[in-house]
DRENDREN-953904 format. One line per field, with one value per atom (N, C-alpha, C): atom name; x, y, z. Coordinates in pm, whole numbers, plus 50000, padded with zeros to 5 digits. Layout:
# residues N
lomar (CA / ...) $
east (X / ...) $
north (Y / ...) $
up (Z / ...) $
This chain:
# residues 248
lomar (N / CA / C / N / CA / C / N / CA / C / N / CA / C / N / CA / C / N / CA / C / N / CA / C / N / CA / C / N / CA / C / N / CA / C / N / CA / C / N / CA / C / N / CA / C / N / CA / C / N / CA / C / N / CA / C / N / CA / C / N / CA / C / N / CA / C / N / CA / C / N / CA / C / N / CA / C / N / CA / C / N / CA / C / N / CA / C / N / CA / C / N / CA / C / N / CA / C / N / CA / C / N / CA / C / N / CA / C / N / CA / C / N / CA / C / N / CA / C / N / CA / C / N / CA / C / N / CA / C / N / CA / C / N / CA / C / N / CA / C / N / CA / C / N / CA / C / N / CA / C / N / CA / C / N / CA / C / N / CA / C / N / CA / C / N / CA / C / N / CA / C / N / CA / C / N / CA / C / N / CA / C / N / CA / C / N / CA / C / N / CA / C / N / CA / C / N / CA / C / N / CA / C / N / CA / C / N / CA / C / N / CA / C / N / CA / C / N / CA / C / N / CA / C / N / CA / C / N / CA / C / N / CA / C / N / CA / C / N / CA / C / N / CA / C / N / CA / C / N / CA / C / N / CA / C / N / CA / C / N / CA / C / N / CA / C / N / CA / C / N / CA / C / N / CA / C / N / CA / C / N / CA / C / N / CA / C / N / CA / C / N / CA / C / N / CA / C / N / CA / C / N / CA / C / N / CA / C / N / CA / C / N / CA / C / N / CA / C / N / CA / C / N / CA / C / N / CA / C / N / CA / C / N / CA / C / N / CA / C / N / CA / C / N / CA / C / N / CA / C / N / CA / C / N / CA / C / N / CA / C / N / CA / C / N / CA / C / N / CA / C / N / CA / C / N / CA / C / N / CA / C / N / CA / C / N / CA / C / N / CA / C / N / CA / C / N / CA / C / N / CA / C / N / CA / C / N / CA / C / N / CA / C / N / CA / C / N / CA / C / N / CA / C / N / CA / C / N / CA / C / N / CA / C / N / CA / C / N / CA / C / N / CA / C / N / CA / C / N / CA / C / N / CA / C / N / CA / C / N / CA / C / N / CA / C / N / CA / C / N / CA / C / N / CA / C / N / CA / C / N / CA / C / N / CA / C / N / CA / C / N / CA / C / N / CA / C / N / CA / C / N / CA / C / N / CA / C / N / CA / C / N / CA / C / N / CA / C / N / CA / C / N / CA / C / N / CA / C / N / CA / C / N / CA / C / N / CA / C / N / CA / C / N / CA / C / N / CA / C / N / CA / C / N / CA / C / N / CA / C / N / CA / C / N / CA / C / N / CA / C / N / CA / C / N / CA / C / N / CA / C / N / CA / C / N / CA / C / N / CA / C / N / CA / C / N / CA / C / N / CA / C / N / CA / C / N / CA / C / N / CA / C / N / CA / C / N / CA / C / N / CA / C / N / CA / C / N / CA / C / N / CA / C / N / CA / C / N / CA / C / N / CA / C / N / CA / C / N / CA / C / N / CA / C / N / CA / C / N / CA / C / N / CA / C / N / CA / C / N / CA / C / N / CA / C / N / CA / C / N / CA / C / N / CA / C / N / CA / C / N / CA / C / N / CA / C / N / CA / C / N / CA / C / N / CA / C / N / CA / C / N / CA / C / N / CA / C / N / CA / C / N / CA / C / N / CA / C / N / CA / C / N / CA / C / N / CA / C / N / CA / C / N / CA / C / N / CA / C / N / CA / C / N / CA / C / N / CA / C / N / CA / C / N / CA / C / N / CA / C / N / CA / C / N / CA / C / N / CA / C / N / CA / C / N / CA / C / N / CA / C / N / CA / C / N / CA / C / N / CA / C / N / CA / C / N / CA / C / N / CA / C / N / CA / C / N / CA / C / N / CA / C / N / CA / C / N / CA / C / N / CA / C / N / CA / C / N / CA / C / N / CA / C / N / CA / C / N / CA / C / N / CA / C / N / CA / C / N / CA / C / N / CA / C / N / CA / C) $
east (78797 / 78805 / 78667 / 78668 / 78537 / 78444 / 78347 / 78271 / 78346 / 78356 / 78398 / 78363 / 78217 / 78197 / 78171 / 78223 / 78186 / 78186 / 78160 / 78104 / 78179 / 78194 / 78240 / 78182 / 78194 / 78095 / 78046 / 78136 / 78096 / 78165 / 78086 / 78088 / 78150 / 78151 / 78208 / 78293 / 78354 / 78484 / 78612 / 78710 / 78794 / 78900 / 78890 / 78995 / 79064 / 79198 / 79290 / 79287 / 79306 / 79367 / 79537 / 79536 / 79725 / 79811 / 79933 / 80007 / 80043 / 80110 / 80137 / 80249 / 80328 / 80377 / 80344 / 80219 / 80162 / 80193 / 80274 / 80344 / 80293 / 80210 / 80167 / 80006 / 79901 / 79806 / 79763 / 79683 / 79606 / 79489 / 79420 / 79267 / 79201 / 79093 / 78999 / 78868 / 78837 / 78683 / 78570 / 78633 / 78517 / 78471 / 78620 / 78625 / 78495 / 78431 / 78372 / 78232 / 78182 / 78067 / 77959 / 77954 / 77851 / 77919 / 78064 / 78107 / 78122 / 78094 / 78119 / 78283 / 78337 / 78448 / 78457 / 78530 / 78602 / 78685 / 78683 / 78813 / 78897 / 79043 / 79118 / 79232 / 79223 / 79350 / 79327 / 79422 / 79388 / 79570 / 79574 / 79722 / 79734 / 79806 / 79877 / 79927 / 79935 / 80025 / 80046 / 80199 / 80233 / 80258 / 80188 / 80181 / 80303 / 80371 / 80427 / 80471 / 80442 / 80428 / 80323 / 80220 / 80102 / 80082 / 80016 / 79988 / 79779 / 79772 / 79632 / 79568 / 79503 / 79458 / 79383 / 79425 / 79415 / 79322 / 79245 / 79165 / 79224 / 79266 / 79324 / 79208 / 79169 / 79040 / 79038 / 78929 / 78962 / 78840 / 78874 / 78798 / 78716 / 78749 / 78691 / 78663 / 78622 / 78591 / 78462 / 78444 / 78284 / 78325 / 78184 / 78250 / 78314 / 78321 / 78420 / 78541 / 78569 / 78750 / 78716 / 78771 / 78670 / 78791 / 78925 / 78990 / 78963 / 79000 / 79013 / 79110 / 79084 / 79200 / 79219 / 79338 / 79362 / 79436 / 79371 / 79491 / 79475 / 79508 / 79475 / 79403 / 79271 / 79225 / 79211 / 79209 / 79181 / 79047 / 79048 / 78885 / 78813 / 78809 / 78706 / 78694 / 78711 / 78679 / 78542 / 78563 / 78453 / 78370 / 78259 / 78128 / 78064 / 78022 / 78004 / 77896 / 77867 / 77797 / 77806 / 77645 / 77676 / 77664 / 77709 / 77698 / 77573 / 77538 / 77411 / 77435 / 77549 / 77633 / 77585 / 77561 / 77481 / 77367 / 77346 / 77191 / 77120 / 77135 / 77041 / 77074 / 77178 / 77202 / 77090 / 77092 / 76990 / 77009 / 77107 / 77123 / 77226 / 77207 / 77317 / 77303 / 77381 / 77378 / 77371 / 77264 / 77190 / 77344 / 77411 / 77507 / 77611 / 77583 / 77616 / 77592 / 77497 / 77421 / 77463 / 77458 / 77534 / 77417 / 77332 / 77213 / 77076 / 76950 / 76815 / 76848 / 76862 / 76899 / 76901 / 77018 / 77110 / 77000 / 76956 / 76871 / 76736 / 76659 / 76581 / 76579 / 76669 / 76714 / 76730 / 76803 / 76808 / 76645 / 76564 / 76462 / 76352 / 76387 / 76310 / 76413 / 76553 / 76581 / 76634 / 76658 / 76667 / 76566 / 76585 / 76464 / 76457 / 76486 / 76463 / 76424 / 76348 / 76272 / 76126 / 76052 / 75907 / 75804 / 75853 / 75754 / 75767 / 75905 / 75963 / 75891 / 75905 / 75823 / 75701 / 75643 / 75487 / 75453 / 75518 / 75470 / 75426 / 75584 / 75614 / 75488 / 75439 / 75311 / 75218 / 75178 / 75055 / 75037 / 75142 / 75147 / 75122 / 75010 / 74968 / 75018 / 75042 / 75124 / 75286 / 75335 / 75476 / 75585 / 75692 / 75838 / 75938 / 75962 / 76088 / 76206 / 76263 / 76389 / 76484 / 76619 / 76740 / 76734 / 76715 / 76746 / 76653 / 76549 / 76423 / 76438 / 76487 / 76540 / 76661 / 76733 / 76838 / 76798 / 76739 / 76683 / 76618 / 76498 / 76447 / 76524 / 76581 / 76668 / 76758 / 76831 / 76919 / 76817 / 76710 / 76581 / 76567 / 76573 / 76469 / 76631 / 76757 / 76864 / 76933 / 76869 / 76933 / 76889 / 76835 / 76801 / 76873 / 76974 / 77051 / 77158 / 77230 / 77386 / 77462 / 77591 / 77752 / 77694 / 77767 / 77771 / 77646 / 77565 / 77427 / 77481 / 77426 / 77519 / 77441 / 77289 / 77189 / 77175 / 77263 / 77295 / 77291 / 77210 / 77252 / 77350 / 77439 / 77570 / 77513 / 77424 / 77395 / 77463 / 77538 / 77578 / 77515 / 77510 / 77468 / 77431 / 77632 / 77640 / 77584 / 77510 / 77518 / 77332 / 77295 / 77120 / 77078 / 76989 / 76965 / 76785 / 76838 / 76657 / 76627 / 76712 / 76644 / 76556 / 76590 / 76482 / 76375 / 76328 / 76237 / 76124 / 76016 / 75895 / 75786 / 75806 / 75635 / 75691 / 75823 / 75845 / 75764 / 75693 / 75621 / 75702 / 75680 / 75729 / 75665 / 75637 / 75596 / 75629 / 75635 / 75708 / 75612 / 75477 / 75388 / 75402 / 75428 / 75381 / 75570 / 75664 / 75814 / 75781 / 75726 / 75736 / 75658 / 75519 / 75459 / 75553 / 75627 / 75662 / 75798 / 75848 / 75945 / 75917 / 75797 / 75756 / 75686 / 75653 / 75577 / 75670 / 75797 / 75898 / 75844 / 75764 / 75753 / 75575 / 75535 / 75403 / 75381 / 75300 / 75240 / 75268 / 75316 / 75359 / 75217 / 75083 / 74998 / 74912 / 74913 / 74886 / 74938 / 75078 / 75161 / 75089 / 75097 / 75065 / 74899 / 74823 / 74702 / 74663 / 74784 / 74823 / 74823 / 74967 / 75023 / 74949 / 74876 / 74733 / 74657 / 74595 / 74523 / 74546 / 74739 / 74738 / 74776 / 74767 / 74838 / 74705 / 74565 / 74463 / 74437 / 74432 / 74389 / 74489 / 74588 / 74673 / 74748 / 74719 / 74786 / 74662 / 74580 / 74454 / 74526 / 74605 / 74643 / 74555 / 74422 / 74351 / 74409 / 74401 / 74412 / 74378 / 74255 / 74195 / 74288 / 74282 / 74409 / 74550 / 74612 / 74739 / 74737 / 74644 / 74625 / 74647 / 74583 / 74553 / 74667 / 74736 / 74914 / 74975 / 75059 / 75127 / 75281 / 75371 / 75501 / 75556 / 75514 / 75571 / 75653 / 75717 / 75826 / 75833 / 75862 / 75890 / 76035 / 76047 / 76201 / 76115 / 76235 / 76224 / 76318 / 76350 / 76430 / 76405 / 76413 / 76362 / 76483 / 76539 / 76655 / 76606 / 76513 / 76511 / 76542 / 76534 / 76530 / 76678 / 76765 / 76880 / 76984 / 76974 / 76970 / 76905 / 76750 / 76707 / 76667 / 76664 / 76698 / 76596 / 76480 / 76372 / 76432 / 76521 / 76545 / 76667 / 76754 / 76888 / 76839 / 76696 / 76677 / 76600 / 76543 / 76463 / 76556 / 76663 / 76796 / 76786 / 76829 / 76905 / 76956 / 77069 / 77170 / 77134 / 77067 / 77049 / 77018 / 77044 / 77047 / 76877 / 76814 / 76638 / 76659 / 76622 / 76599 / 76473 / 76420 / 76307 / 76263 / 76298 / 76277 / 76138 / 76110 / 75949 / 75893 / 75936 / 75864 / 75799 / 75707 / 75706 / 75718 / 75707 / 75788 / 75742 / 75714 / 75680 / 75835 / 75881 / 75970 / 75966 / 76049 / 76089 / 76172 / 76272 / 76392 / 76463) $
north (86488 / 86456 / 86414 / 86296 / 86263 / 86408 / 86392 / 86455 / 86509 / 86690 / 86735 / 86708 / 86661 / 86642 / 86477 / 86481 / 86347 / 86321 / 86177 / 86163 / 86078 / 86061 / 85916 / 85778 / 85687 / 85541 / 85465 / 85510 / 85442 / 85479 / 85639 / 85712 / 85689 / 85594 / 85538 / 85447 / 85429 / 85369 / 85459 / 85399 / 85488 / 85468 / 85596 / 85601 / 85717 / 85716 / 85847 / 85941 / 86065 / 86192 / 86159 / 86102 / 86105 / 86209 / 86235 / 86313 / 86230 / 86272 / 86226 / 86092 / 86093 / 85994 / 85921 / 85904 / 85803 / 85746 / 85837 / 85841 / 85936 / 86019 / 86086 / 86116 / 86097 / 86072 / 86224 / 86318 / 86464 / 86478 / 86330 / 86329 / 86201 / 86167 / 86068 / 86084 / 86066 / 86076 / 86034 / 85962 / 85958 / 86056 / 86161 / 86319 / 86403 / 86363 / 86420 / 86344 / 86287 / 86220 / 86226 / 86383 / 86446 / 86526 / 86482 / 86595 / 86616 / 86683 / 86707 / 86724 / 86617 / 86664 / 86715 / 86805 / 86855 / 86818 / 86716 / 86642 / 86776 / 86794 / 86882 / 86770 / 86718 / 86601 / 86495 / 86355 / 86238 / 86217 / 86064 / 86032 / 85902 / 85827 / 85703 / 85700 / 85638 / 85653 / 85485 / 85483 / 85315 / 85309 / 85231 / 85222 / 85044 / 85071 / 84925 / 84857 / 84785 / 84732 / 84765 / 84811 / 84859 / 84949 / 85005 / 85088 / 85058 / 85235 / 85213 / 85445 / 85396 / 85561 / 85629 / 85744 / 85793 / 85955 / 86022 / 86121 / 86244 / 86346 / 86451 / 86581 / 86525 / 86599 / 86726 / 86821 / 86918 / 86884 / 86844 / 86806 / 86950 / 87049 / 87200 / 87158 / 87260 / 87246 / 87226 / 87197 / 87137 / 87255 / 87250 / 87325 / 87255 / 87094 / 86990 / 87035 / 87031 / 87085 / 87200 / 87302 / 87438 / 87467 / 87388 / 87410 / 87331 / 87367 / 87285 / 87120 / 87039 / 86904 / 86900 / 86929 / 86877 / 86658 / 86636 / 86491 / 86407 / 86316 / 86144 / 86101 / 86022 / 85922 / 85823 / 85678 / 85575 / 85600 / 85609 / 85639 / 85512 / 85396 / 85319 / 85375 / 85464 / 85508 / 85606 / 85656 / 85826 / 85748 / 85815 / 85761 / 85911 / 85919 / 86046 / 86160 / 86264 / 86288 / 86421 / 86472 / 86536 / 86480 / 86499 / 86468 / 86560 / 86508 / 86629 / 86709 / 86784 / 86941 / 87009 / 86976 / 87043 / 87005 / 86885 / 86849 / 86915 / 86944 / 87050 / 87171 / 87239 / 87370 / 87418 / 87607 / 87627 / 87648 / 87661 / 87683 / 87596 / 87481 / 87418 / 87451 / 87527 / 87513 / 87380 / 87423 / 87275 / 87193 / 87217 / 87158 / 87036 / 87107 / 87011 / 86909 / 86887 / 86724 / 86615 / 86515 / 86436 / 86264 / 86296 / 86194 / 86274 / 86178 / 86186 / 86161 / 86101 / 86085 / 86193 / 86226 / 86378 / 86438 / 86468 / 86622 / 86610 / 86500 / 86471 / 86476 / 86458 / 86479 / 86583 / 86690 / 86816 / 86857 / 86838 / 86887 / 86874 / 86745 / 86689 / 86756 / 86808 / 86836 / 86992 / 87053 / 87225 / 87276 / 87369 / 87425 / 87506 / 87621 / 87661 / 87601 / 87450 / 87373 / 87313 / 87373 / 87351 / 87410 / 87494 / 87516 / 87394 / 87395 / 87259 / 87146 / 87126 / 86967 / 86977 / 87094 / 87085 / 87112 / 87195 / 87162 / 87005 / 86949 / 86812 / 86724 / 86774 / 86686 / 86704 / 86837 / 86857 / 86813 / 86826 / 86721 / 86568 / 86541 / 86400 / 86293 / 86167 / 86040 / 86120 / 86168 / 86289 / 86259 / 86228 / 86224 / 86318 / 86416 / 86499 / 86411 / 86484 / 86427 / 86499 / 86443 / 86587 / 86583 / 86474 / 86511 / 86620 / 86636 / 86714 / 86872 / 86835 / 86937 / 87070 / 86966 / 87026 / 87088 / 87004 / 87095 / 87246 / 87186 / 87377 / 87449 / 87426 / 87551 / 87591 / 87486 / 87550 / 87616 / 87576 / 87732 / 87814 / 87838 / 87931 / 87997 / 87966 / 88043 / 88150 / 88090 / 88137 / 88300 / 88349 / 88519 / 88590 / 88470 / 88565 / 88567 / 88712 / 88746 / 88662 / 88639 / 88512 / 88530 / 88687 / 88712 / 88704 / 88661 / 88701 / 88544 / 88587 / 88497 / 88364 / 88370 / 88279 / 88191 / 88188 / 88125 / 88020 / 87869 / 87743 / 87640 / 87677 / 87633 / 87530 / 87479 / 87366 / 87393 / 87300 / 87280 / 87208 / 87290 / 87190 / 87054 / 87033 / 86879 / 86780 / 86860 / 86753 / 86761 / 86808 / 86769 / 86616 / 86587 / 86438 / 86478 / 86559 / 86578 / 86508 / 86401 / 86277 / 86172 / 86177 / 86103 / 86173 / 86270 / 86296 / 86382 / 86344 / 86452 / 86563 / 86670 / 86766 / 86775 / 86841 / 86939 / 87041 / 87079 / 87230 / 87271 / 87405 / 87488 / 87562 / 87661 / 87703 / 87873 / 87947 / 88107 / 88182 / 88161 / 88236 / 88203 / 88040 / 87986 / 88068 / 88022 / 88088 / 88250 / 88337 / 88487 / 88504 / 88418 / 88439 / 88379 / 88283 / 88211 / 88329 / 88361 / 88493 / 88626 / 88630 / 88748 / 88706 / 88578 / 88561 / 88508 / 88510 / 88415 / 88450 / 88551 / 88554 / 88553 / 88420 / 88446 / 88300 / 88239 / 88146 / 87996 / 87912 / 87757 / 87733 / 87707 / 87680 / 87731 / 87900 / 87986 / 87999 / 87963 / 87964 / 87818 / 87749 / 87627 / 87608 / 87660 / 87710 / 87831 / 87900 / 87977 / 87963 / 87859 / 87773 / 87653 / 87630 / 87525 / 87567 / 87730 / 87764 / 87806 / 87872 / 87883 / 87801 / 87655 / 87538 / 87540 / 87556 / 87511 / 87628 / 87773 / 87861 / 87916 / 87897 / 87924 / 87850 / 87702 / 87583 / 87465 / 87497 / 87380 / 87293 / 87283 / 87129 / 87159 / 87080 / 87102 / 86982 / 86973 / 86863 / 86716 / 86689 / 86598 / 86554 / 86665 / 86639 / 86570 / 86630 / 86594 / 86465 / 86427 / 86281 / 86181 / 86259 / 86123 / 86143 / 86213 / 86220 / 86071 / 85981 / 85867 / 85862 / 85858 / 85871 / 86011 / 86061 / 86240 / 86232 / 86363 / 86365 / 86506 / 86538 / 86695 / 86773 / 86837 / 86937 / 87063 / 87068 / 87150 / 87222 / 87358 / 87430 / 87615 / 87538 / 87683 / 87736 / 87854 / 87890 / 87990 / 88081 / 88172 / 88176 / 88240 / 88233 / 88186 / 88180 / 88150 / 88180 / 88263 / 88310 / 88366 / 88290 / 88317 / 88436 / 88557 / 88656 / 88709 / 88751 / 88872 / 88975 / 89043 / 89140 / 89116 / 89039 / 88969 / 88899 / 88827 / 88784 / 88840 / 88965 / 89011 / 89144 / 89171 / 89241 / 89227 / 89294 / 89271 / 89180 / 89159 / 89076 / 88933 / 88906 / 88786 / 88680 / 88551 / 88434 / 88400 / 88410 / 88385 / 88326 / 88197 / 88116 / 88032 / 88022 / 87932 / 87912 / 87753 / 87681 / 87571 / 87594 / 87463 / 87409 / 87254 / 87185 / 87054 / 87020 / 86851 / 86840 / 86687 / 86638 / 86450 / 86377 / 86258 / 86165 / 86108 / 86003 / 85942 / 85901 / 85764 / 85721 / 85727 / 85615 / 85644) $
up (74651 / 74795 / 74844 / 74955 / 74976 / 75074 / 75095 / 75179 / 75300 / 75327 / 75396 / 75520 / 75570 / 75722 / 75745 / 75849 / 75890 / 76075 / 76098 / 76214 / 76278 / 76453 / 76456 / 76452 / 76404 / 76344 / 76471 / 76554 / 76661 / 76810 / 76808 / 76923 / 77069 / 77170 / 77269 / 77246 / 77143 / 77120 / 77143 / 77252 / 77243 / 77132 / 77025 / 76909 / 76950 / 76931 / 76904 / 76838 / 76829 / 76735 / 76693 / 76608 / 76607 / 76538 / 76554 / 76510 / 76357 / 76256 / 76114 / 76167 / 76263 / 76267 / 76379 / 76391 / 76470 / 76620 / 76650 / 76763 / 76862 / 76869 / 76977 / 76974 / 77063 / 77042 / 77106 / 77036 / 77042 / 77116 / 77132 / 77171 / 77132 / 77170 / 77180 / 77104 / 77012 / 76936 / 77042 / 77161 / 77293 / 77333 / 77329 / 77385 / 77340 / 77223 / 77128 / 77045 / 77152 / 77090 / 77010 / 77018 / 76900 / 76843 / 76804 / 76724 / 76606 / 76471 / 76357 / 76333 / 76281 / 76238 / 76061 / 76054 / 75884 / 75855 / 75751 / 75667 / 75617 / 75674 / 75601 / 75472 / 75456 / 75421 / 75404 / 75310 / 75316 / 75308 / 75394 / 75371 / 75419 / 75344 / 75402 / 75486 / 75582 / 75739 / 75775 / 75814 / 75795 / 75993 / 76011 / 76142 / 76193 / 76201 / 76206 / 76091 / 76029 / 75914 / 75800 / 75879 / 75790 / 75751 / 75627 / 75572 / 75578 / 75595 / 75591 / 75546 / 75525 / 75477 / 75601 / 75628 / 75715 / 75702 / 75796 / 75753 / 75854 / 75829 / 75859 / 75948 / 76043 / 76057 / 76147 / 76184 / 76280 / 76364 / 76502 / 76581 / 76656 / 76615 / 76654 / 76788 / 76905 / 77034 / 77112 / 77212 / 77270 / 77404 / 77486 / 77628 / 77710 / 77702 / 77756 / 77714 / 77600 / 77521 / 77439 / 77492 / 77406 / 77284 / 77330 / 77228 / 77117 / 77003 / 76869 / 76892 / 76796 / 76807 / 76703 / 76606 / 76494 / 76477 / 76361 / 76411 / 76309 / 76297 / 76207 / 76260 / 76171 / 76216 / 76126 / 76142 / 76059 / 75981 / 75833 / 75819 / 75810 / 75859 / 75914 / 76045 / 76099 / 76243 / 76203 / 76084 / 76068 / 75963 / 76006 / 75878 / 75783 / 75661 / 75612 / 75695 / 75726 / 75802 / 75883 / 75945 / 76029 / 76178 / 76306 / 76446 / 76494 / 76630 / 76660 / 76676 / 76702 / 76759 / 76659 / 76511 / 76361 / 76365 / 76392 / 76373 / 76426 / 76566 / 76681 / 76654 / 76575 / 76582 / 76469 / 76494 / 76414 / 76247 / 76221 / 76099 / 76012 / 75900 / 75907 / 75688 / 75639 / 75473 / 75389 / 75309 / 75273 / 75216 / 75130 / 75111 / 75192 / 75290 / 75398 / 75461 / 75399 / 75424 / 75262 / 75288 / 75194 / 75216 / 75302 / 75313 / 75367 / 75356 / 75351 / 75507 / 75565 / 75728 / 75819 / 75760 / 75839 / 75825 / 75680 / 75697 / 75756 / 75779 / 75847 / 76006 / 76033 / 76176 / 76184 / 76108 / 76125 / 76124 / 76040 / 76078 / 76208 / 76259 / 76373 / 76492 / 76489 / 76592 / 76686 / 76502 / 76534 / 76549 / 76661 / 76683 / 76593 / 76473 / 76379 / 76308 / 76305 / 76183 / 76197 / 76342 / 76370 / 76240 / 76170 / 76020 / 75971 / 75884 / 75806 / 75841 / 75958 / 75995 / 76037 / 76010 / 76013 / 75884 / 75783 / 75659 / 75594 / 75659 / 75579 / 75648 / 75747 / 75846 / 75716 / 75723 / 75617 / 75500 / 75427 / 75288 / 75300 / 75242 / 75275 / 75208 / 75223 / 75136 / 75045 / 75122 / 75059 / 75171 / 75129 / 75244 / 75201 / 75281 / 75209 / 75182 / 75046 / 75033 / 74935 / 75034 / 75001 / 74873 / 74794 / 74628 / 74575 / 74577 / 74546 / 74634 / 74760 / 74820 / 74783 / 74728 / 74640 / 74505 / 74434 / 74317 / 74355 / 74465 / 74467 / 74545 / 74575 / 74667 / 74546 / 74448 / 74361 / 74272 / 74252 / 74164 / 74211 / 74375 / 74395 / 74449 / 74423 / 74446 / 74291 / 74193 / 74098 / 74072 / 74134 / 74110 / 74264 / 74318 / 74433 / 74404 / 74471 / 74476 / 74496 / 74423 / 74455 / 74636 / 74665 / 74802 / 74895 / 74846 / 74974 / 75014 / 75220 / 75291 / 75298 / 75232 / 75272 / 75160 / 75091 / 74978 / 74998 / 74975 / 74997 / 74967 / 74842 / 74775 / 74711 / 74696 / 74589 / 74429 / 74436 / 74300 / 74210 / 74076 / 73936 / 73948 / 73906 / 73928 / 73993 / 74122 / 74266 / 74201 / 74104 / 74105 / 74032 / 74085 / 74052 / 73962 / 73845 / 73797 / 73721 / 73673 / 73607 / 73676 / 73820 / 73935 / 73941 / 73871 / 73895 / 73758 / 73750 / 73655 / 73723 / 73674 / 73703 / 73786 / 73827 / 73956 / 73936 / 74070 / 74101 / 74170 / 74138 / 74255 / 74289 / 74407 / 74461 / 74489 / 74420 / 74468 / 74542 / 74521 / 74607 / 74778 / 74777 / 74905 / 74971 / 74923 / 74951 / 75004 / 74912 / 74915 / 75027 / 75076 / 75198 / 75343 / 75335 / 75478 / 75453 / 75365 / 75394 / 75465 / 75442 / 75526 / 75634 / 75669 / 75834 / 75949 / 75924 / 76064 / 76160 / 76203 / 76365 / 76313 / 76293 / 76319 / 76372 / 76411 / 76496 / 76385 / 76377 / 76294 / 76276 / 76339 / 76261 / 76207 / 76204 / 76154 / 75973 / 76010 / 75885 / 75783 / 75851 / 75780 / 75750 / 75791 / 75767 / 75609 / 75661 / 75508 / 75376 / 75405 / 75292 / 75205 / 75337 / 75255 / 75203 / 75234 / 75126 / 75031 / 74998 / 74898 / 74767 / 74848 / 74783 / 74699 / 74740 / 74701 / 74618 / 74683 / 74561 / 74468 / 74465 / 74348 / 74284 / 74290 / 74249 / 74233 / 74256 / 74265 / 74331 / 74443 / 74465 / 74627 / 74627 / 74760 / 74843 / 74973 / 75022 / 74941 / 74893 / 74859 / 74753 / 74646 / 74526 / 74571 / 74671 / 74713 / 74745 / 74846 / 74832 / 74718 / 74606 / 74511 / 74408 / 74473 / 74387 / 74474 / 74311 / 74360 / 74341 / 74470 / 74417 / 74485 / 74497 / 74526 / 74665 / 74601 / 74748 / 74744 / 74822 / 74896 / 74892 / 74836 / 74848 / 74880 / 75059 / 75174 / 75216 / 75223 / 75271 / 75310 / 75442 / 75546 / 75574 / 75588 / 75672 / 75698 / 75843 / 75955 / 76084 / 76116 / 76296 / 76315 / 76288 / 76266 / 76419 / 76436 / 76586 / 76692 / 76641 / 76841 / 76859 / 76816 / 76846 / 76696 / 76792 / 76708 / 76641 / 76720 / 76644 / 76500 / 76569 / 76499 / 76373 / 76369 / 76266 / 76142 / 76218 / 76093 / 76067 / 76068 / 76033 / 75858 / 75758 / 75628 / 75575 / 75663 / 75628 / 75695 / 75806 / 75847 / 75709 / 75766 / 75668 / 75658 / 75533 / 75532 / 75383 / 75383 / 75279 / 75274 / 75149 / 75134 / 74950 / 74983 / 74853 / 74890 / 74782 / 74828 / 74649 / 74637 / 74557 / 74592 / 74492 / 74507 / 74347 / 74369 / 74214 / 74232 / 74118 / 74098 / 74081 / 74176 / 74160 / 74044 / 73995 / 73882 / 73874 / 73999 / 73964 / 74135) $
């Protein structure tokens, strides 16, 4: 099945929610301009004479329609994706992104990602990217529980490590931003640079004269807002951190 989330392609268009026989319309994807929909289904639906493939989605609720919309839509209507209703929220599982786009936006726009995008500031001639992203989070996940909830779901399959040589990783710089969420972003990043330099030799100057490199990034704290809520047990606290030399 293709990609569970997706978006509408072109937001102020008015498209329908339809029922399976195309005959009663549930809602408007206008209704819902930043909304993430979840593919439940795929199906042929013959509208007239035509046949065309259709996407079975759950339009979940906004405070405009707080109810849910289940319905059909034409999938030239939905593009793969998240909407900003995820992008701005604070916590979205890395899995859930399916482009370099989305998760970039997620980082420029949740407020749980002012580390993230001040790390990615500090790293010099470096662009994060989900492929590289995906690899360290699936490393730095493999010594956690099925059940721990902060689990990122990266699968095997979905790693692309032939694009890449001389992944580092980083567990010192991870084990420190795990224990500082409530400390000051350029305090933190002041940190992390020195220990890029004293326990990795990679000083500023060095990082520079790396050609090709890209960044795999994944913060998950602060998750809800809430000092006390987040430094709880069970709250969701993740952190994967490599760079790695492109080649393809």
């Amino acid at each position: 099945m293709p990609a569970t989330s997706y978006r509408a392609k072109h937001p102020n268009k008015r498209v329908a929610l339809w029922n399976k026989k195309h005959t009663k319309r549930y809602g408007y994807l206008t209704d819902r301009p930043n909304t993430t929909f979840t593919l439940n289904s795929i199906a042929v639906l013959k509208h007239g004479n035509t046949k065309a493939v259709y996407y079975y989605v759950d339009a979940g609720g906004t405070k405009k329609h707080p109810k849910g919309t289940l319905g059909y839509v034409w999938r030239g209507y939905l593009t793969k994706g998240l909407a900003m209703d995820r992008l701005k929220s604070r916590y979205v599982r890395l899995a859930k992104f399916s482009n370099n786009a989305d998760y970039a936006n997620y980082i420029k726009y949740s407020k749980s990602q002012k580390i993230t995008k001040a790390l990615v500031k500090a790293l010099p001639n470096m662009k994060l990217n989900l492929d590289l992203t995906n690899i360290a989070a699936y490393k730095f996940a493999e010594t956690m529980s099925d059940e721990d909830s902060s689990l990122p779901d990266v699968k095997f399959s979905s790693l692309k490590t032939k694009n890449y040589k001389h992944i580092t990783y980083f567990p010192k710089v991870t084990a420190y931003l795990k224990q500082s969420n409530n400390v000051a972003t350029a305090t933190r990043v002041k940190k992390v640079k020195r220990i890029l330099a004293k326990d990795y030799g990679l000083t500023t100057a060095k990082l520079k004269r790396l050609k090709n490199y890209q960044i795999g990034l994944n913060i998950a704290e602060n998750t809800t807002g809430n000092k006390a809520k987040d430094n709880t047990p069970l709250t969701v606290k993740f952190y994967a951190f490599a760079i790695a030399q492109r080649v393809k």
